[in-house]
SERONU-413623 format. One record per residue (C-alpha): x, y, z; residue number from 1; residue in three letters. Coordinates in pm, 1 decimal, m for minus. Layout:
N
+----------+----------+----------+-----+-----+
:       px :       py :       pz :   n : res :
+----------+----------+----------+-----+-----+
:        X :        Y :        Z : NUM : ala :
...
+----------+----------+----------+-----+-----+
END
This chain:
245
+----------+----------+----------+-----+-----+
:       px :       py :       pz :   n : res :
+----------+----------+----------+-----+-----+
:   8816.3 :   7408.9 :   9003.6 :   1 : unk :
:   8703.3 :   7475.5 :   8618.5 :   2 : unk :
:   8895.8 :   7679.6 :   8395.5 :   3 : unk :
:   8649.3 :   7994.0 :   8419.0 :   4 : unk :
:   8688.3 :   7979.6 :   8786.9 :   5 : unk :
:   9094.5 :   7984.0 :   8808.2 :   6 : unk :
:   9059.9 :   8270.2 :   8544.2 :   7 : unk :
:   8833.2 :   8470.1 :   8778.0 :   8 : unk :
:   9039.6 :   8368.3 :   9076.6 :   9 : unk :
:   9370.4 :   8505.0 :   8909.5 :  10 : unk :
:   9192.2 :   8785.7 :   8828.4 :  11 : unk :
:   9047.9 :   8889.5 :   9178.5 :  12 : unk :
:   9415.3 :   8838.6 :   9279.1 :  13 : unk :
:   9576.6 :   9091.9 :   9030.1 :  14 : unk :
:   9304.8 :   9316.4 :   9138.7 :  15 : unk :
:   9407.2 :   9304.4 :   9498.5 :  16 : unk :
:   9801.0 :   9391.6 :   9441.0 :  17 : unk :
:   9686.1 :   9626.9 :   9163.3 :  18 : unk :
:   9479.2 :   9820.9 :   9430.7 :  19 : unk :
:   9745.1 :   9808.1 :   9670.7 :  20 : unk :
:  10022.0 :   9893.2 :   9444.1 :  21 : unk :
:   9832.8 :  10181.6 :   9317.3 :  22 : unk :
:   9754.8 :  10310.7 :   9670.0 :  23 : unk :
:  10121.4 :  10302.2 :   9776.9 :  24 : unk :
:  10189.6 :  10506.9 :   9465.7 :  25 : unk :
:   9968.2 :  10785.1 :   9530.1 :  26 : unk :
:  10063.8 :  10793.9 :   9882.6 :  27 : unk :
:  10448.8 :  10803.2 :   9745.0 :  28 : unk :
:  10346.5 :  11050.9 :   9476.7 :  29 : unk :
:  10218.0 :  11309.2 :   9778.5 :  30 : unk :
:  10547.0 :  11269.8 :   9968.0 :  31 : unk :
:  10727.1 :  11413.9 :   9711.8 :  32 : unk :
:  10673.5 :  11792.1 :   9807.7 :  33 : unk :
:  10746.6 :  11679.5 :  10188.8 :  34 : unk :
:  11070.2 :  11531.3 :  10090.4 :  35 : unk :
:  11147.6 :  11799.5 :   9897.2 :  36 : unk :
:  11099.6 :  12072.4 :  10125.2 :  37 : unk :
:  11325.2 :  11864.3 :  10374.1 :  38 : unk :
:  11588.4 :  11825.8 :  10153.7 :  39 : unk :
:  11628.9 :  12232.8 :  10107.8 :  40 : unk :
:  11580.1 :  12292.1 :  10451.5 :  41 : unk :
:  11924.6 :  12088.2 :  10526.9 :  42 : unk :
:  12119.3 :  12188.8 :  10209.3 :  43 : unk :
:  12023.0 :  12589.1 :  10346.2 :  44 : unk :
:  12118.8 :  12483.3 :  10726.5 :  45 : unk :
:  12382.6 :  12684.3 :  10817.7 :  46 : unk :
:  12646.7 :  12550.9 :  11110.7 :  47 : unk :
:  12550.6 :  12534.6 :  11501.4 :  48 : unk :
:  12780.9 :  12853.4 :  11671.1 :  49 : unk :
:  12821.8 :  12640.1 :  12007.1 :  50 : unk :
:  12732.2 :  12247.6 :  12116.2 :  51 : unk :
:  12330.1 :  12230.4 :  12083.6 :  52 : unk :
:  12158.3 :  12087.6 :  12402.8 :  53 : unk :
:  11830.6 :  12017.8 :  12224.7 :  54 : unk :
:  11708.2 :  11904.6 :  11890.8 :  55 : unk :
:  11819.5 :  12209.6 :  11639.4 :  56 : unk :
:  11796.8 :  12306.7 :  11283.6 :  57 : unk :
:  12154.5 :  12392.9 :  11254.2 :  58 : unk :
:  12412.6 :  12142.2 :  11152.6 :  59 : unk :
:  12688.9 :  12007.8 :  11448.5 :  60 : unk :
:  12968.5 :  11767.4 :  11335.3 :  61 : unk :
:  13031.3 :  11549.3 :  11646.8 :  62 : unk :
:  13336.8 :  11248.2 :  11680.1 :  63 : unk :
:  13228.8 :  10969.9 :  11756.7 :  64 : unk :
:  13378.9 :  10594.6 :  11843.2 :  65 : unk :
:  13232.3 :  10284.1 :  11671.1 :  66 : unk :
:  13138.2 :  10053.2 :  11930.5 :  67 : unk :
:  12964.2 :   9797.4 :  11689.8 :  68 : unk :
:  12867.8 :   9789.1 :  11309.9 :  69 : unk :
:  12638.4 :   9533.7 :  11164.3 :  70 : unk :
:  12567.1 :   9505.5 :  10754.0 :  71 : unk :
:  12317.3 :   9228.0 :  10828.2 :  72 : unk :
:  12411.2 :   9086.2 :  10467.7 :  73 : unk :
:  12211.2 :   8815.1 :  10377.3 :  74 : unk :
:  11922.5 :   8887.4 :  10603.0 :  75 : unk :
:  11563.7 :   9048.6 :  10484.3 :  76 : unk :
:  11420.3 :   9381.5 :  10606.7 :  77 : unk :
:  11716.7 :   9422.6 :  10825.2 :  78 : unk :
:  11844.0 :   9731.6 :  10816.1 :  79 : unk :
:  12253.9 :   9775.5 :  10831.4 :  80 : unk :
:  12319.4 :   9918.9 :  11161.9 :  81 : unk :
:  12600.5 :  10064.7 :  11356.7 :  82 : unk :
:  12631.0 :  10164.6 :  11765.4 :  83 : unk :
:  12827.7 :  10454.2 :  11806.6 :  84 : unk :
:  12960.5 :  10628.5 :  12143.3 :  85 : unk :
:  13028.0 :  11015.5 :  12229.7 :  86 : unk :
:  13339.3 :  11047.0 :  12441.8 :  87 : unk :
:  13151.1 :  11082.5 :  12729.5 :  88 : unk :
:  13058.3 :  10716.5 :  12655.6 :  89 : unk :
:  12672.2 :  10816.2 :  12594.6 :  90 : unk :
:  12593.4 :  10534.1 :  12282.0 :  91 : unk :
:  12363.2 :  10635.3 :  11941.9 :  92 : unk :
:  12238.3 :  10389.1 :  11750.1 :  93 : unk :
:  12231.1 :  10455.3 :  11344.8 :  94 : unk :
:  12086.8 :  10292.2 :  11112.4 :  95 : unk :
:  12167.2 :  10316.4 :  10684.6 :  96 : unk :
:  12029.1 :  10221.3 :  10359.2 :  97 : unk :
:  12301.7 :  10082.9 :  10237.0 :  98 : unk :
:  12636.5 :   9955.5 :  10335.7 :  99 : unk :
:  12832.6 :  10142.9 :  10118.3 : 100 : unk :
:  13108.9 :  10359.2 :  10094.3 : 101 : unk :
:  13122.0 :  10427.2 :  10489.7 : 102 : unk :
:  12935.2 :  10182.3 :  10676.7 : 103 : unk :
:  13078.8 :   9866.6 :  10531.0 : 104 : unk :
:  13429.9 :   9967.2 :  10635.8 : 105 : unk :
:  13351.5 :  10032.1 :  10982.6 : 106 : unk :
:  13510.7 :   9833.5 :  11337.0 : 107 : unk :
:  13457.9 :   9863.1 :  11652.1 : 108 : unk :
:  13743.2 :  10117.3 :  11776.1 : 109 : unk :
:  13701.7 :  10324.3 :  11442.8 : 110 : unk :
:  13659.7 :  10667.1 :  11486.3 : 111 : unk :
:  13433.3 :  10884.9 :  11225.0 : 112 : unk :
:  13235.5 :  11225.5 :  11276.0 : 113 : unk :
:  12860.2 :  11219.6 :  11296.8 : 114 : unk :
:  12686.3 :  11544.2 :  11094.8 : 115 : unk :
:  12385.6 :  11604.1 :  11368.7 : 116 : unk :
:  12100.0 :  11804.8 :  11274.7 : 117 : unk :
:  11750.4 :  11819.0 :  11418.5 : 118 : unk :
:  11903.0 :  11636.5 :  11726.4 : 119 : unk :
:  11924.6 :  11335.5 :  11488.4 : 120 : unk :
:  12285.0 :  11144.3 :  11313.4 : 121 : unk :
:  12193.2 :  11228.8 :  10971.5 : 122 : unk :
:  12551.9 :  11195.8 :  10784.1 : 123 : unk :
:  12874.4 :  10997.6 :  10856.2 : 124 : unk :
:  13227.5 :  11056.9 :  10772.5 : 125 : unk :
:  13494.2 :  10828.1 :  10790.8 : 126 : unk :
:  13859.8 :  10925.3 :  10887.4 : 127 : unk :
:  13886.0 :  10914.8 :  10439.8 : 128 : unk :
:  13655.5 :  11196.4 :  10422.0 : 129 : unk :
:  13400.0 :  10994.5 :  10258.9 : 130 : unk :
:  13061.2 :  11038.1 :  10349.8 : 131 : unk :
:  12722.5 :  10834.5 :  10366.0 : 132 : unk :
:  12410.2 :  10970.4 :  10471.6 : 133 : unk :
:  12208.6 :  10747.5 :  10715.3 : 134 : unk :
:  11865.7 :  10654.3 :  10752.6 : 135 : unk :
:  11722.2 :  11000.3 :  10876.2 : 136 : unk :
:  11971.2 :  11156.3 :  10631.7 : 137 : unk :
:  11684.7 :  11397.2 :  10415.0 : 138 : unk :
:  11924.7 :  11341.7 :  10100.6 : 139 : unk :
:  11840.7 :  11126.2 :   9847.9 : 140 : unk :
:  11417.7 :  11090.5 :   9922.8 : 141 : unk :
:  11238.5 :  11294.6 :   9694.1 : 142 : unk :
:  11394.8 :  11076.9 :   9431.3 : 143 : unk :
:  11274.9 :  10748.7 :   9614.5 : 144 : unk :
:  10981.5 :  10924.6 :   9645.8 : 145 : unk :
:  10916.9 :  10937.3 :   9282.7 : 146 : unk :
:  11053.2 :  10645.7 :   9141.5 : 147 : unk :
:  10814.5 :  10461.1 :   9390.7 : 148 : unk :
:  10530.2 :  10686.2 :   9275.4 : 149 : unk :
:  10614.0 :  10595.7 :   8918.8 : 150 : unk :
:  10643.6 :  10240.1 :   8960.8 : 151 : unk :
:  10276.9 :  10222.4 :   9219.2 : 152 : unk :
:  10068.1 :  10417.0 :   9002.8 : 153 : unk :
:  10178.4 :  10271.7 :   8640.3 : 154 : unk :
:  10219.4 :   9918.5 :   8777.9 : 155 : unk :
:   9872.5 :   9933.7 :   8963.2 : 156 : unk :
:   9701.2 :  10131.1 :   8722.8 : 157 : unk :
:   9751.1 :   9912.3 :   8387.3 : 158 : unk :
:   9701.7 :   9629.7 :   8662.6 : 159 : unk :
:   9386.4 :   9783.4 :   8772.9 : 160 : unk :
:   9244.4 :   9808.0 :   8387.8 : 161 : unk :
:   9387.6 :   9437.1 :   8292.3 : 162 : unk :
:   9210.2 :   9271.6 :   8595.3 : 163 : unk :
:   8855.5 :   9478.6 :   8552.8 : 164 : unk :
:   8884.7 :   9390.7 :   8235.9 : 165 : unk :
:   8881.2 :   8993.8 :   8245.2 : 166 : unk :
:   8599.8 :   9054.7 :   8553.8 : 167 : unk :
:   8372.2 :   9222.2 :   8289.1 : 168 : unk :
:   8459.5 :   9002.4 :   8002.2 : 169 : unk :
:   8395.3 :   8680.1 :   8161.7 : 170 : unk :
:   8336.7 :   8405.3 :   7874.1 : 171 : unk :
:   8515.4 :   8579.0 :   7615.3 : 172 : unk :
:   8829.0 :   8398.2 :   7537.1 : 173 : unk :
:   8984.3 :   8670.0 :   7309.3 : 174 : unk :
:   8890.9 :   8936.6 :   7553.9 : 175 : unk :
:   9037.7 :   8738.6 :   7871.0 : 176 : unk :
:   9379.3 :   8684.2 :   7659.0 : 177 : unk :
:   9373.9 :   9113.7 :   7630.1 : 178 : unk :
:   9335.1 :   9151.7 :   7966.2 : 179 : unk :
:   9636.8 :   8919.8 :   8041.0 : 180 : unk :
:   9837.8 :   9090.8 :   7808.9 : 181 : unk :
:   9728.0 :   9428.5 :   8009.1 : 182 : unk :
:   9809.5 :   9269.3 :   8305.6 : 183 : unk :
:  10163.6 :   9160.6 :   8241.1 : 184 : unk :
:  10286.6 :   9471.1 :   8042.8 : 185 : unk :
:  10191.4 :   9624.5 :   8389.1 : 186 : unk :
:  10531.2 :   9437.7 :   8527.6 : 187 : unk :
:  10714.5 :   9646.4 :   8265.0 : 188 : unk :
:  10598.8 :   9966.7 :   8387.4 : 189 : unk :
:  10718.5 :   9884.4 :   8746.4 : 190 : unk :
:  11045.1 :   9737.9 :   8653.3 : 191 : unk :
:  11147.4 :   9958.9 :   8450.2 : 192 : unk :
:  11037.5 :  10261.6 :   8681.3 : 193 : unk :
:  11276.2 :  10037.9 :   8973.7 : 194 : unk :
:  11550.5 :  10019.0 :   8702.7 : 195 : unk :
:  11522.2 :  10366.9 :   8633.9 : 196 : unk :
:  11546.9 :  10477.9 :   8992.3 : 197 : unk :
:  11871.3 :  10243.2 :   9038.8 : 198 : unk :
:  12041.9 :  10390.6 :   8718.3 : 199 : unk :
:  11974.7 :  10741.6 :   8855.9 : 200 : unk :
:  12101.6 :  10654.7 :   9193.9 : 201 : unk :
:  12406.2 :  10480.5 :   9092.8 : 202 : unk :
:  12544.4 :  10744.4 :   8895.9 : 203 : unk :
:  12413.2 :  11010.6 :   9117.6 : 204 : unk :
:  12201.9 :  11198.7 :   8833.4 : 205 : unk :
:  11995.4 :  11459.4 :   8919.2 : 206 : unk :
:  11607.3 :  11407.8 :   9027.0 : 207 : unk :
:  11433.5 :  11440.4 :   8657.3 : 208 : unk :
:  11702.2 :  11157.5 :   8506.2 : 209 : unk :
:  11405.5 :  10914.7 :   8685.8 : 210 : unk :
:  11135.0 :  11017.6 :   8488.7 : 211 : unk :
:  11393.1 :  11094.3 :   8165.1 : 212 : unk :
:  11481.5 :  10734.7 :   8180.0 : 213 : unk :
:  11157.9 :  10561.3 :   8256.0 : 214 : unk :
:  10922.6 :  10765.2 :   8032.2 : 215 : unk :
:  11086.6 :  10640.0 :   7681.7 : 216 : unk :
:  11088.2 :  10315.8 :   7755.3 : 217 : unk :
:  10725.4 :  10337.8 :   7915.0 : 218 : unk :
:  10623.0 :  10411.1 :   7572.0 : 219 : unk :
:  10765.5 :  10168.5 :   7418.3 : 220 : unk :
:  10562.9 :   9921.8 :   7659.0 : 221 : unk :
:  10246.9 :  10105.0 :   7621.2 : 222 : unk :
:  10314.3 :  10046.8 :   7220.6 : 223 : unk :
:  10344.0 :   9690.7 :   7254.1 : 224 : unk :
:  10096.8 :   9655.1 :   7482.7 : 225 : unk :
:   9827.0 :   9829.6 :   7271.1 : 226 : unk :
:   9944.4 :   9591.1 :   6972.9 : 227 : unk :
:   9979.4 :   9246.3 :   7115.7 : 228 : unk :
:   9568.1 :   9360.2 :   7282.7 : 229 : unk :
:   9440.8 :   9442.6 :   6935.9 : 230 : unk :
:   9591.3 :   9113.8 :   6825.6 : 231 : unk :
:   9445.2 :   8938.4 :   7091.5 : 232 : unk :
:   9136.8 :   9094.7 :   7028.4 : 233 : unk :
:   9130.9 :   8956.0 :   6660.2 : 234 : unk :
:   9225.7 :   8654.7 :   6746.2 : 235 : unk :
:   9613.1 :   8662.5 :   6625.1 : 236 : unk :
:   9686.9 :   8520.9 :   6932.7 : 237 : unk :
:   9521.2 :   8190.3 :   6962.9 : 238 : unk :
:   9629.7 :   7828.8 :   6948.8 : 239 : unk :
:   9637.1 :   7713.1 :   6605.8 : 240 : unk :
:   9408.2 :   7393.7 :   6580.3 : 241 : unk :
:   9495.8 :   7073.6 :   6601.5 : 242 : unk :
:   9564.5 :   6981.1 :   6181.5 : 243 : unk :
:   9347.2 :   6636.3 :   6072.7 : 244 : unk :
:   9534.7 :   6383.6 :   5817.0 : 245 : unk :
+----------+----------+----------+-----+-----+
END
């Protein structure tokens, strides 16, 4: 395979994760609101008066025992896990998104209370007091929500341009070395929209530190990114020939 072919072939490839990248980021980008609404429907929940026998919008704190608790460290697309029991021996299974601070420390035997709303376990406490919400807790989402958007649509959209952009440009060398600079500045836009999200999480910032963080450093890339194209584009950026004696 030539040199013009591999260059179309990478090309066809970045256009494929740009378009699915992209696509996930929109879809994230529209879940926002959703999560968001969610999210002040449980903070405004007020308490269940008696036991609820169906699926309610009130909030019920219920003990449980830990039968079995799982981190499944080491292990891909497994989520950490924990089997807990009611006292009349009926078991729920809960998942979480992370381990920590409550679901690492928990043993079969332990006891902790389950925060139950909408007939699901959305919240456990340990016999500390500390708290961790699980996988159908609603806390936490709208900010997933929009650090995914923000990494999707600016990952897959300079992605997008980069990859048309060699496509269309085919047999100019200058022009395909643009388009690769495009195409890995779009990394930078998704990292640093990831980074940004952790950052936020970690020190439990409020929803607009994502964008706060991401957006001056996303400038910064689209700075560079501009320059390094225009130098491609003159030709700053090729191989210096090969000097004669």
């Amino acid at each position: 395979m030539g040199s013009a072919q591999l260059r179309v072939v990478r090309a066809v490839v970045w256009l494929v994760i740009a378009v699915v990248a992209l696509v996930a980021g929109v879809v994230m980008a529209f879940g926002i609101r959703e999560a968001l609404e969610r999210e002040r429907e449980f903070r405004a929940a007020p308490e269940c008066a008696s036991v609820p026998v169906k699926a309610s919008g009130c909030l019920w704190e219920q003990e449980f025992t830990v039968r079995s608790a799982d981190a499944h460290r080491g292990e891909r697309n497994e989520p950490a896990e924990a089997e807990l029991s009611l006292p009349s021996g009926e078991p729920w299974e809960v998942t979480f998104r992370q381990t920590d601070p409550v679901m690492s420390g928990m043993g079969p035997g332990d006891h902790v209370v389950g925060l139950i709303w909408h007939g699901e376990v959305v919240e456990v406490r340990d016999a500390g007091g500390q708290r961790q919400q699980t996988s159908a807790g609603p806390l936490g989402w709208p900010e997933d929500r929009l650090g995914g958007a923000l990494a999707g649509v600016s990952f897959g959209l300079t992605a997008l341009v980069g990859s048309l952009w060699s496509l269309f440009a085919r047999g100019s060398r200058r022009h395909a070395k643009a388009a690769t600079v495009v195409r890995w500045h779009s990394v930078g836009f998704g990292v640093t929209a990831v980074l940004a999200l952790w950052v936020q999480g970690s020190n439990e910032w409020p929803m607009w530190a994502v964008p706060a963080l991401w957006g001056p450093v996303a400038l910064l890339l689209v700075a560079c990114m501009v320059a390094f194209a225009v130098a491609a584009l003159r030709g700053e950026l090729d191989d210096d020939p090969p000097s004669t004696p």
